[in-house]
C-alpha positions in Angstrom: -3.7 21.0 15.6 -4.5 19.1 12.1 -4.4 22.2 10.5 -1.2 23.3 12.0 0.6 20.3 11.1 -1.0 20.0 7.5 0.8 23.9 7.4 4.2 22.6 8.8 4.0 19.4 6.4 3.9 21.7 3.5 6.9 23.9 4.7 9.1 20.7 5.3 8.4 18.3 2.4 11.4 19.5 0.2 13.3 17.3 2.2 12.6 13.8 2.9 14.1 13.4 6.5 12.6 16.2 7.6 8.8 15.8 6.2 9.5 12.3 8.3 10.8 13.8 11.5 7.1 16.5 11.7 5.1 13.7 10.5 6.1 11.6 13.6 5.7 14.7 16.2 2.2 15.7 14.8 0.8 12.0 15.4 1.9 12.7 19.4 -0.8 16.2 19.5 -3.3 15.0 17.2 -6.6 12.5 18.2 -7.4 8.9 16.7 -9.9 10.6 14.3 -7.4 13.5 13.8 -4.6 11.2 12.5 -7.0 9.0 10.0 -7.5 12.4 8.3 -4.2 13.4 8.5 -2.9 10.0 6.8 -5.4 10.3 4.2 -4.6 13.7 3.5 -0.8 13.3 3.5 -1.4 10.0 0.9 -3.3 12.4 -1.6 -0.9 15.5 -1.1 2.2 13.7 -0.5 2.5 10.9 -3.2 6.4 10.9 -3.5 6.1 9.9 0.1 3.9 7.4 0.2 6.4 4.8 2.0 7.8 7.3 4.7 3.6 8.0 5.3 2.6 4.6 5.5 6.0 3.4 7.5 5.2 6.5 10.2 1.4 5.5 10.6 2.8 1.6 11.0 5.0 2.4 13.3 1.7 3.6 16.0 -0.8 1.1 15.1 
């Protein structure tokens, strides 16, 4: 499922709202040790969206 999601990340992030609303649903499939690499990888892809990342990965914690 990371992989999938890293895949369906890249599709959506020319849009802002949308990048948000995958980011949220991937955290519900994906394991504790799953979604550290999946916020690290996001962070290093996904600059511009640094807030919407970190904001999504607050809002589980």
């Amino acid at each position: 499922m990371l992989e999938f999601s890293k895949k369906v990340l890249n599709k959506v992030s020319f849009d802002k709202k949308l990048f948000k609303k995958e980011l949220q649903k991937s955290l519900r499939w994906l394991s504790k040790t799953e979604m550290t690499h999946l916020k690290i990888w996001a962070l290093a892809t996904f600059s511009q969206y640094k807030n919407i990342i970190l904001e999504v990965f607050d809002q589980i914690s």
